[in-house]
C-alpha positions in Angstrom: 109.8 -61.6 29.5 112.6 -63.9 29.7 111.9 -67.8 29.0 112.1 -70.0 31.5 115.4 -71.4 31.5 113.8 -75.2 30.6 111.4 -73.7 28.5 112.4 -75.7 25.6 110.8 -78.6 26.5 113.6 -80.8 29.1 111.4 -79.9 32.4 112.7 -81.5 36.0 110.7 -84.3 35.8 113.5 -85.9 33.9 115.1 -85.1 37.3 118.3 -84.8 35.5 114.8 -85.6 37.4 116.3 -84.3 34.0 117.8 -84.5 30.6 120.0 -82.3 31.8 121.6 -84.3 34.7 119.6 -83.4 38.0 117.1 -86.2 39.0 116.9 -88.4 35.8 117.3 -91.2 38.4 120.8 -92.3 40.5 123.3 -92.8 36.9 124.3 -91.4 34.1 125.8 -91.5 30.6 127.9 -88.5 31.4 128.7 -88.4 34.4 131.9 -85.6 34.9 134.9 -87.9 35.9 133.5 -90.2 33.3 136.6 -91.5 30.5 134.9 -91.1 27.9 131.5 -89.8 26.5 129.3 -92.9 25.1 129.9 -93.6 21.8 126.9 -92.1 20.2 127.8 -88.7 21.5 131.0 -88.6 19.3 131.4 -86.6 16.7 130.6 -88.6 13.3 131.0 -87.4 9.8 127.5 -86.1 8.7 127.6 -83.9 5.2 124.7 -82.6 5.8 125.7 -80.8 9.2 128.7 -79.8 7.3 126.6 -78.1 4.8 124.8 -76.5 7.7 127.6 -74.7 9.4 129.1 -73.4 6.4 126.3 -71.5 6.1 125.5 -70.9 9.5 129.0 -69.7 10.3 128.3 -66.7 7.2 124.8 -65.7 9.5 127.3 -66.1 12.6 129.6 -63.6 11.1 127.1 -60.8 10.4 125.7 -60.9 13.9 129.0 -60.1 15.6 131.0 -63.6 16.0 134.8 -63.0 14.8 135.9 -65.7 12.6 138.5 -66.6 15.5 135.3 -67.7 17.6 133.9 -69.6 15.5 137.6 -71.6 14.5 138.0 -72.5 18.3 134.5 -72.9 18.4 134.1 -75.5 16.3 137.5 -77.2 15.9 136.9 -80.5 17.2 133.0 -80.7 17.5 131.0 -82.1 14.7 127.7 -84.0 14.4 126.1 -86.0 17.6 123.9 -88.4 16.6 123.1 -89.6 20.5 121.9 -86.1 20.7 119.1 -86.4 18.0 118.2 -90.1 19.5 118.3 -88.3 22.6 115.6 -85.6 22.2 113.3 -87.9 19.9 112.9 -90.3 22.3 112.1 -88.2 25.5 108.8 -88.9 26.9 105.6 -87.5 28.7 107.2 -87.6 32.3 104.2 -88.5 34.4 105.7 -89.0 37.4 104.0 -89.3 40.9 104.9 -86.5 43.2 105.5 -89.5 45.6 108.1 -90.7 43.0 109.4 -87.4 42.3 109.9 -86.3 46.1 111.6 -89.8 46.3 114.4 -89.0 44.0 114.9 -85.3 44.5 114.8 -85.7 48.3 116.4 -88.9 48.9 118.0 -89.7 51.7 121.3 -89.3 49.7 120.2 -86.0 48.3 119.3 -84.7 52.0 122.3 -85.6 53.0 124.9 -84.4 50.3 122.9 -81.0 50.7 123.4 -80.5 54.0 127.1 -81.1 53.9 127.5 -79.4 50.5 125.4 -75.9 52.7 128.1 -76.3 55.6 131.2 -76.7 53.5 129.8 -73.9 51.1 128.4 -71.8 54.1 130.2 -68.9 54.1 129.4 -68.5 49.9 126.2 -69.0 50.0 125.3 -66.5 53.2 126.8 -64.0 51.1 124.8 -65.1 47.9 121.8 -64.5 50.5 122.8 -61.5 51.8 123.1 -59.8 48.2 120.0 -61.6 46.4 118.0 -62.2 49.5 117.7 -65.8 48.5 117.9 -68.5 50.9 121.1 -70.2 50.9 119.1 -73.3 51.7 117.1 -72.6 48.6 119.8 -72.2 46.5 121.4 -75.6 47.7 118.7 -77.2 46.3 118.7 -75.8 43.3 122.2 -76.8 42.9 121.8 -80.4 44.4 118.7 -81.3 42.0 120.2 -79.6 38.7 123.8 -81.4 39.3 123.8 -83.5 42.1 126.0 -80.7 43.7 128.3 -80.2 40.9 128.6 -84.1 40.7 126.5 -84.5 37.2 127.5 -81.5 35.7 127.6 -83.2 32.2 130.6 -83.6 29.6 128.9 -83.3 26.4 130.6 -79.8 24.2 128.2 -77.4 24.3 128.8 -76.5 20.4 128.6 -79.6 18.9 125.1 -80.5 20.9 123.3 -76.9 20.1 124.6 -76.9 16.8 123.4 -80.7 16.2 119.8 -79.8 17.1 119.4 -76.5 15.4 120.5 -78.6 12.3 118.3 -80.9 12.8 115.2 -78.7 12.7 112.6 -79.3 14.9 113.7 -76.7 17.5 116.1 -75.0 14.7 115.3 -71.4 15.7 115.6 -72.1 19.4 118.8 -73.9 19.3 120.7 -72.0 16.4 120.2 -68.5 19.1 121.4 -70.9 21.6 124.5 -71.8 19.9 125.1 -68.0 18.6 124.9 -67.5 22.8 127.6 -70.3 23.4 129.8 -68.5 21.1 128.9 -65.1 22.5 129.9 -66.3 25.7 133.3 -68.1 24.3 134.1 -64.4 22.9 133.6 -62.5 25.8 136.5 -64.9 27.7 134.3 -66.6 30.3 135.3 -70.3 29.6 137.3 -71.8 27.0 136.1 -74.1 24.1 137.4 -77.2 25.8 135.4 -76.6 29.4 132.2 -75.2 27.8 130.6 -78.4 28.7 126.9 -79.8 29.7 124.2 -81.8 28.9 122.7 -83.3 25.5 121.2 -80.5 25.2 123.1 -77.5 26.0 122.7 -76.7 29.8 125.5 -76.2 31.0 127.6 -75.7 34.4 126.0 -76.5 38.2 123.2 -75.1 37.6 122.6 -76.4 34.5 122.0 -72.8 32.8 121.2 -72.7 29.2 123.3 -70.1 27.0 120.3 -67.6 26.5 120.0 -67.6 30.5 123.4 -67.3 30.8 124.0 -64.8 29.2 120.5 -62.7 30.9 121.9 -63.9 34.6 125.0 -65.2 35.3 126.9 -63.4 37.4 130.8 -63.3 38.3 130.8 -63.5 42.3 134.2 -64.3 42.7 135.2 -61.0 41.0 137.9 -62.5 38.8 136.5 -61.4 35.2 134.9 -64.4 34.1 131.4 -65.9 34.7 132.4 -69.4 35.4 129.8 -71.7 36.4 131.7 -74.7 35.1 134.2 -74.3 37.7 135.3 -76.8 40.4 134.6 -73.9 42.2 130.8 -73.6 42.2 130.5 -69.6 43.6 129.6 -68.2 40.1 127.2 -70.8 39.4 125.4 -70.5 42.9 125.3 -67.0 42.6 123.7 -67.1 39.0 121.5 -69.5 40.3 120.2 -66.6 42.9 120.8 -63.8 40.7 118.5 -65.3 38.4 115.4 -66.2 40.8 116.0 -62.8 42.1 115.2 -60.6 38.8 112.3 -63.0 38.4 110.7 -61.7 41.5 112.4 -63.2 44.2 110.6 -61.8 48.0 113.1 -62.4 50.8 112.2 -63.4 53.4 109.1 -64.9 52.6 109.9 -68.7 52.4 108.7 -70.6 49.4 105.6 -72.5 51.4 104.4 -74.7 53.6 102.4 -78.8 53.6 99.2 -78.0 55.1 96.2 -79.8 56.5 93.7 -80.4 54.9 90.9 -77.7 56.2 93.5 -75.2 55.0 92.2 -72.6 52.5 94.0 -70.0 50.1 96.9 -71.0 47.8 97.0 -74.4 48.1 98.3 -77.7 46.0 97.5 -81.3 45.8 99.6 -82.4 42.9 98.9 -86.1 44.0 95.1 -87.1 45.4 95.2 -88.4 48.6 98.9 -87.2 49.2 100.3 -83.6 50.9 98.8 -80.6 50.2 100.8 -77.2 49.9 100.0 -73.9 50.7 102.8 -71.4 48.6 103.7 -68.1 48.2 104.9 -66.0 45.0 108.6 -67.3 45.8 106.9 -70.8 44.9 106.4 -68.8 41.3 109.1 -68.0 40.7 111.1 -71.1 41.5 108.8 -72.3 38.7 110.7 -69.4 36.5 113.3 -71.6 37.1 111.4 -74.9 35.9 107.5 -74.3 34.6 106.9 -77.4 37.0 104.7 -77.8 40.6 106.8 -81.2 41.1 109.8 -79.3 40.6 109.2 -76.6 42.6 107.7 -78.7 45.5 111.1 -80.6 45.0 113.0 -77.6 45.5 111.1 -76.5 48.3 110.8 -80.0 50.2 115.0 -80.2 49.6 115.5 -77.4 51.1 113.6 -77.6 54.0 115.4 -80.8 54.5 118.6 -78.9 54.1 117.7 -76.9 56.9 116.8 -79.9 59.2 113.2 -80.0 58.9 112.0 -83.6 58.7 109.8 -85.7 56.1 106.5 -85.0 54.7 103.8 -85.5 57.8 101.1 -86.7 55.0 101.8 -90.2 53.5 100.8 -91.1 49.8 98.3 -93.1 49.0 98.9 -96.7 47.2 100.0 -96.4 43.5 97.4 -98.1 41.2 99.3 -101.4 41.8 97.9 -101.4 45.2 101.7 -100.3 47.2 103.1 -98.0 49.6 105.8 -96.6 49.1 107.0 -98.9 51.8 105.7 -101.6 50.1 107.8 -100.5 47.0 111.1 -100.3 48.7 110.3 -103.5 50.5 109.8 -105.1 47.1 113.4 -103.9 46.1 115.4 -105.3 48.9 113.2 -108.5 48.2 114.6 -108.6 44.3 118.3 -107.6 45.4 118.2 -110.1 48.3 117.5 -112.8 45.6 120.1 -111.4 43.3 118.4 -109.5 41.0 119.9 -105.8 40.9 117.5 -103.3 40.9 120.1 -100.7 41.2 118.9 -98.7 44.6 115.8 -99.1 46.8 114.2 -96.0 46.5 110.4 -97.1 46.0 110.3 -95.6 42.6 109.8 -98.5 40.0 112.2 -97.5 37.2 113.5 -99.3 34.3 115.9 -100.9 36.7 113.5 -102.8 39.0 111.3 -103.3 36.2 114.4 -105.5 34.2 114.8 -107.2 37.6 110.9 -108.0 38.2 111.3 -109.6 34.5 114.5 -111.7 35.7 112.7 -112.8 38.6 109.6 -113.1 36.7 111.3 -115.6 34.1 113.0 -117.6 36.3 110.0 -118.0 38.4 108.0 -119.3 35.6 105.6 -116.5 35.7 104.2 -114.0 33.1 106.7 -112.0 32.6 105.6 -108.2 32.6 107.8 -106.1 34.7 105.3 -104.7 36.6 104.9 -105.2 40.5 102.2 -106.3 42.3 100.8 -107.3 46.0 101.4 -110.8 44.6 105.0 -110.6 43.8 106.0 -108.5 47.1 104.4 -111.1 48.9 106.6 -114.1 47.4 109.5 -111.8 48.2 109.0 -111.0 51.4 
């Protein structure tokens, strides 16, 4: 059995959702097109690393990586302390599907993925046509894990796999994914300088870790190399597809449905009170993909959207504060109206509202806690 590509513990509801890139939220620290990588995510002198890939490169050597590898490898990595910060502070994601379906089928996102299926049209039927995935399904995949190659992440795939299986908590995991990296730099599909991704080592449009890389990806173009870094994204689409298709992939058989609620069989209500699903093994195997219902839902939902279906029928119920969704986004506007950013109306209450409800709070004179309430969106109305 293969694990599932964000088996080691990132899961979509980062939404680059994830620390990977996809649906963390609207901005990022690495951003492709950024100048420069945040400070913290520079290679520093660390002795200790040092130590570490000395010895690692010897273990390296006797499972097949030349010593040319691992020189262009490594020359210019090092050490990443933003990475370490990075994976000890990640959190319990606990989400709403309300909030999560806000983010990975945003307006923005519906949007983007529709253009991105027109413009990519002709690719992806042929994706379809050979993997019997829908193209519209595979758009989504693409548009939560990168933002449709837009957050494909700039952070060198060596130095971040090599920081973390130094520093031991997932040392196994990430010292066989950093032995795939270099597998992958010896075979000729990217060089040292493009093999690029997030903190953690996905990598490309699809955000593909090395291990699933090197079990799926797939060279569509026909050029010799597997290159889902590309500006072209055909490879990466393709591996994308390739990838849900050894898992189990039925064409033709859609991923599922919302439902009412007399509906029996298969069916999902992540969120009580909200939309209930009824899904099919395709559903499964999306969670192949990413062990998550949100995420798969969120790939599902997208790409019905995609494909010009409309919005949920079922509304959510209130969060525990008492609001709508509506309610939520009507609370935005109110803060940015008054000039406190809060970076987006979406209705999801992030750490961006939440600094502006603390602005507003303080120079209101009230209790400043950051968190909405009936009360507030009423003054801001």
């Amino acid at each position: 059995m293969f694990l599932s590509r964000r088996q080691f513990g990132l899961g979509a509801a980062v939404l680059s959702l994830s620390a990977c890139t996809g649906v963390s939220g609207t901005r990022s620290d690495y951003t492709r097109g950024s100048e420069s990588l945040p400070a913290d995510l520079q290679p520093v002198r660390n002795e200790g690393y040092d130590t570490w890939v000395a010895s690692f490169r010897s273990r390296a050597v006797r499972q097949g990586i030349s010593e040319a590898t691992l020189n262009a490898g490594f020359r210019g990595t090092g050490y990443l302390p933003g990475v370490i910060k990075r994976d000890r502070n990640q959190t319990e994601f606990d989400r709403t599907l309300d909030d999560y379906l806000s983010i990975a089928a945003s307006d923005e996102r519906v949007t983007k993925g529709r253009a991105a299926l027109q413009r990519h049209r002709a690719t992806l039927s042929a994706i379809e046509s050979q993997y019997g995935v829908d193209a519209e399904i595979v758009t989504a995949i693409w548009g939560l894990e990168s933002f449709y190659g837009e957050r494909r992440g700039n952070v060198p795939v060596v130095s971040a796999t090599s920081t973390l299986a130094y520093d031991g908590r997932r040392g196994a995991f990430f010292e066989k994914q950093l032995l795939a990296a270099l597998r992958i730099l010896q075979n000729g599909d990217v060089t040292p300088s493009r093999m690029t991704g997030s903190w953690a080592g996905a990598m490309g449009h699809t955000q593909f870790i090395p291990t699933s890389y090197q079990a799926f990806a797939v060279d569509f173009t026909g050029d010799g190399r597997r290159d889902i870094w590309s500006e072209d994204p055909s490879d990466a689409l393709a591996s994308a597809a390739a990838y849900l298709s050894r898992n189990g992939w039925t064409r033709g058989q859609g991923w599922g449905r919302e439902v009412s609620s007399g509906t029996s069989g298969n069916v999902l209500q992540p969120q009580a009170g909200g939309p209930r699903f009824a899904v099919t093994g395709n559903f499964r195997v999306i969670k192949r993909y990413n062990n998550s219902d949100a995420y798969a839902i969120g790939v599902g939902h997208l790409a019905d959207r995609i494909g010009g279906a409309g919005p949920l029928r079922t509304s959510f119920p209130p969060d525990a504060n008492g609001l709508t969704k509506d309610d939520r986004i009507a609370l935005q506007q109110g803060l940015t109206r008054r000039g406190f950013d809060t970076g987006g109306a979406d209705g999801v209450i992030g750490p961006d509202t939440r600094e502006a409800l603390r602005a507003y709070q303080s120079s209101r004179g009230l209790p400043v806690t950051g968190e909405p309430s009936t009360e507030l969106l009423a003054g801001l109305r």
